[in-house]
N, C-alpha and C positions, 0 to 999 in steps of 0.2 A: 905477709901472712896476717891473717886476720884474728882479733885476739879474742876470746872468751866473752869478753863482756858483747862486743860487737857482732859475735856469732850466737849469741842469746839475743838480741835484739834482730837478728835476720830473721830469726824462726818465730817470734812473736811477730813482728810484719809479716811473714809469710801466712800466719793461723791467722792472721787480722784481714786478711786480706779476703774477699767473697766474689764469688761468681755463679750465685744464685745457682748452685747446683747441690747434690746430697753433700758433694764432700765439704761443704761448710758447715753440715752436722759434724761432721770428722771433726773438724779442724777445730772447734769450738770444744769438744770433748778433750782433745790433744792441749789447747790450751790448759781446759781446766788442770787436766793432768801433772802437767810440766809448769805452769805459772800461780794455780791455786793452791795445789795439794805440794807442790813441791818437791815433786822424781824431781832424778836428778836429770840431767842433761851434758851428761856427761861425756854420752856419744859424739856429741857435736869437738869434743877434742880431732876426732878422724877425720875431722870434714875439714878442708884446707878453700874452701871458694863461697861464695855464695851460692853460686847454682850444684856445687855437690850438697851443700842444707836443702836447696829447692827438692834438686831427684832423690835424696833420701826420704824427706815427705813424702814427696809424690809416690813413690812405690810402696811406704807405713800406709797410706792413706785408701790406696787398690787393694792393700794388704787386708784390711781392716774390711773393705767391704766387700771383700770377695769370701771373709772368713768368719766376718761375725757373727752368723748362724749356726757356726760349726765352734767356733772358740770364743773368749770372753774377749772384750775392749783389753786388760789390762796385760792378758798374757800373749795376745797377738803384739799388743805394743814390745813388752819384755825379750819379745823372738825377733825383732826383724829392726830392732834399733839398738838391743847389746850385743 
């Protein structure tokens, strides 16, 4: 099992990570959110792998641009990652 500290360091490589596409706008906002400002990242308790950290992104991130028009960055975050 993977611990806390190392499951916070998956999800910061994973925002660091780019492929020249919008969702590195995301990912960049996600960071701020979760490594500037300081949410918490609590979620990542439920995540047992790396690649469940990856497809939980991965679906926040469809989430977010499929709803950012209709809802804010913070409370699409707050819906689909607690």
């Amino acid at each position: 099992m993977i611990d806390k500290q190392q499951k916070n360091q998956i999800l910061l490589n994973f925002l660091n990570e780019k492929n020249n596409s919008y969702a590195d706008k995301i990912k960049c906002q996600l960071h701020y959110y979760f490594f500037e400002l300081e949410n918490s990242t609590g979620f990542l308790d439920k995540l047992n792998s790396k690649q469940d950290i990856f497809n939980k992104m991965d679906l926040l991130i469809s989430k977010i641009i499929l709803l950012e028009d209709i809802d804010g960055f913070e409370n699409i975050v707050q819906e689909y990652i607690f």
